[in-house]
C-alpha positions as CSV (number, residue, x, y, z in Angstrom):
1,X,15.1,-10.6,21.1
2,X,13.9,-12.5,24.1
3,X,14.7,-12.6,27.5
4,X,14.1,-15.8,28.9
5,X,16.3,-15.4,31.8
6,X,16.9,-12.1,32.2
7,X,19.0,-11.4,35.9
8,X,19.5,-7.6,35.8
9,X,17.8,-7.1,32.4
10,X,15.0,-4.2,32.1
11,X,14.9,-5.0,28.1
12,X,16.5,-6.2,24.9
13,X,15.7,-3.6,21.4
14,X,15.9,-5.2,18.5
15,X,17.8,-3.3,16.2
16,X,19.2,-4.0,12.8
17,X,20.3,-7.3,11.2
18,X,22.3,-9.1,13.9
19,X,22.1,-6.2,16.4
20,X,20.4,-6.0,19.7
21,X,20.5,-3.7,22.3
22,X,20.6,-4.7,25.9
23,X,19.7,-2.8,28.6
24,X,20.3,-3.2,32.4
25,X,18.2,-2.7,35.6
26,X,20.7,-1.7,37.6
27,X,23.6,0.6,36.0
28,X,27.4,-0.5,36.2
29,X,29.6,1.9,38.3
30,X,31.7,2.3,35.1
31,X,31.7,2.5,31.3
32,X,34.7,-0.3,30.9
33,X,33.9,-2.5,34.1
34,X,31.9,-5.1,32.7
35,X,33.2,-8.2,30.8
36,X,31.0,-9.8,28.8
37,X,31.1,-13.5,27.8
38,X,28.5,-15.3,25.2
39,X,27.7,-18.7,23.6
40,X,25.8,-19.0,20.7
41,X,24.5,-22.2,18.8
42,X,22.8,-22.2,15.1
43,X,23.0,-26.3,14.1
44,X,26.2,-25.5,13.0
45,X,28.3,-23.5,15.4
46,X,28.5,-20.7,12.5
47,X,28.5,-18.0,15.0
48,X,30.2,-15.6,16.9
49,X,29.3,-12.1,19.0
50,X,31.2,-9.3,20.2
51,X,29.4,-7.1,22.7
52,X,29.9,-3.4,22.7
53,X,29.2,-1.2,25.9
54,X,27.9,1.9,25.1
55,X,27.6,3.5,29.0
56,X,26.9,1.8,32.0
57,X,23.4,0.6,31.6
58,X,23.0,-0.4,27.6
59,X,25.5,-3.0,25.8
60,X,25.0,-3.8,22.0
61,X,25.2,-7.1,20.8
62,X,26.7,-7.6,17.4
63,X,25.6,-11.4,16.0
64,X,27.8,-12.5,12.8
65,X,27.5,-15.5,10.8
66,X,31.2,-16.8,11.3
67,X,32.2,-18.4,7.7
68,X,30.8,-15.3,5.8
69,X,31.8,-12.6,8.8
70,X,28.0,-10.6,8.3
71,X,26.0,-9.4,10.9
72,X,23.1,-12.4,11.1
73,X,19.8,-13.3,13.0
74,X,18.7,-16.4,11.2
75,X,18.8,-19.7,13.2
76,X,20.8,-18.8,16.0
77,X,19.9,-18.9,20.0
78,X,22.3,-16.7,21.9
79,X,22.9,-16.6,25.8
80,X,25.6,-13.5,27.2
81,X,26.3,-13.2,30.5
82,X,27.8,-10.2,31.9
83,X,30.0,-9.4,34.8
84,X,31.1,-6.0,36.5
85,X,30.5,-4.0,39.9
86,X,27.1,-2.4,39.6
87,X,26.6,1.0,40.9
């Protein structure tokens, strides 16, 4: 969990396998008005991320290994960007 380039990010928690929690500055003025968009590259373009809000200042980040669909943090570098109207 690293935060190279972190716009509008106070922290990332590492959580379990393939889950991280990200948490924002600056709140959202809604639960469901961000969109979030990610790349991901492992060597092998073996992954894939779906991004959970869970309120408007923490989003999860679920990293799975695509060919075997488990949650995976081996080998992987990971950039999200999200967009929505901050509070």
């Amino acid at each position: 969990s690293n935060s190279d380039a972190a716009l509008n990010v106070s922290s990332v928690s590492d959580g379990a396998t393939g889950l991280n929690t990200l948490n924002v500055t600056n709140a959202f003025s809604a639960v469901k008005a961000a969109v979030p968009n990610m790349t991901n590259h492992d060597n092998s373009y073996n992954r894939g991320t779906a991004v959970d809000d869970t309120g408007t200042s923490a989003f999860i980040l679920r990293i799975f290994q695509a060919s075997g669909g488990s949650l995976s943090d081996a080998d992987a570098d990971h950039a999200v960007t999200i967009h929505g109207d901050l509070a």
